[in-house]
N, C-alpha and C positions, 0 to 999 in steps of 0.2 A: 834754854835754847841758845847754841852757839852764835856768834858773832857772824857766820855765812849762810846760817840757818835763816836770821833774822834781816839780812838780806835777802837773799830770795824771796824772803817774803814779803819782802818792803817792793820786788820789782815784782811779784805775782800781782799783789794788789795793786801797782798803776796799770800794769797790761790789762787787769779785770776791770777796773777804775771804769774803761772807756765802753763798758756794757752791760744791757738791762736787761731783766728778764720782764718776757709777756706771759701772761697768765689769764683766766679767769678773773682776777681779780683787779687787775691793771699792771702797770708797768711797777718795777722799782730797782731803782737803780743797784747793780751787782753789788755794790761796794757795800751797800748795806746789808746786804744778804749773805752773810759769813756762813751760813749752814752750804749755799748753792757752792760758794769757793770749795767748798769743804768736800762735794760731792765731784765739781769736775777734777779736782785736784786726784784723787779716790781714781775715775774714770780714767784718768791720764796716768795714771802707776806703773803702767809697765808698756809704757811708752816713752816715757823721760826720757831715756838714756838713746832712744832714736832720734829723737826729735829733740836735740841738745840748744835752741833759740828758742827761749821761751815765749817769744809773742805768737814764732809760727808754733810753737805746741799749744799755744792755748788758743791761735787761730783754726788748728784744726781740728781741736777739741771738738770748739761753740761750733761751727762747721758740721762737723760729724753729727755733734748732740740735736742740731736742726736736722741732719737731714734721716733721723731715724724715726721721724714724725712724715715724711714723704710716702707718697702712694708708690707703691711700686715700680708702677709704670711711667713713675717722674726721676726716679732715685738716676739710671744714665746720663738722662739731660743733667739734672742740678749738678750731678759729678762733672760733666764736660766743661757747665758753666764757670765752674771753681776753679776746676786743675787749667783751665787754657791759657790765662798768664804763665803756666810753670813746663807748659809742651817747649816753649825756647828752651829753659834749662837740658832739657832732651829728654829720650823713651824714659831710657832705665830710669829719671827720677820722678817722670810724669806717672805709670806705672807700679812705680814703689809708692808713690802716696793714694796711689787711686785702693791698691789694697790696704793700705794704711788707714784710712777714711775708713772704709768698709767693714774694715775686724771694728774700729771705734764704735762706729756705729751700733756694730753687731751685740759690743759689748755694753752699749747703754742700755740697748732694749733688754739683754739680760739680766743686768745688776740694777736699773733702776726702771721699771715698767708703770711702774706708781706716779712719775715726775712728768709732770702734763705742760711743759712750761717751754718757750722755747726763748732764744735771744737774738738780743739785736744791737748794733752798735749806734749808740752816740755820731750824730754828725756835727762837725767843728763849732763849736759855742751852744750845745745844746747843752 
């Protein structure tokens, strides 16, 4: 593994660092879970290159990977709730991520239907 390889992956693992997965079985912390890294990393592959800031791509990963567990008729709101800090930046990027989210989404329930687990972030000194 090259030299920016092992970077990125020294900065994937602090971005993940800051979150846990819920499960059936209880919480545990992301960073321990190298198969999950393994899985949204996978999830996110052909997204990288759009979402070129890794904290907001793996903020819209975990984002997306949650809200592909939403009833239907909550999926609008929880999108509104999300994207409303980013309506200042304007339509075209509000818009561009609202279908962004969506294909994610779309793509979790396709390639992972098995993964019953959702997450959650670490608040300050947890």
């Amino acid at each position: 593994m090259g030299s920016s390889a092992k970077k990125q992956r020294r900065i994937d693992n602090q971005i993940l660092g800051q979150f846990f997965i819920e499960s059936q079985a209880g919480r545990a912390r992301l960073k321990d879970v190298e198969e999950v890294k393994e899985i949204l990393i996978r999830l996110g592959e052909p997204f990288a290159e759009v979402i070129t800031d890794r904290e907001l791509f793996y903020f819209f990963l975990i984002f997306s990977w949650n809200l592909s567990f939403a009833p239907e008729d909550k999926v609008d709101e929880e999108l509104e709730n999300f994207l409303e800090p980013y309506r200042q930046i304007g339509d075209r990027f509000y818009k561009a991520s609202r279908e962004l989210i969506l294909s994610i989404s779309e793509r979790k329930k396709k390639l992972f239907p098995h993964e019953h687990y959702t997450f959650g972030s670490f608040a300050q000194g947890e």
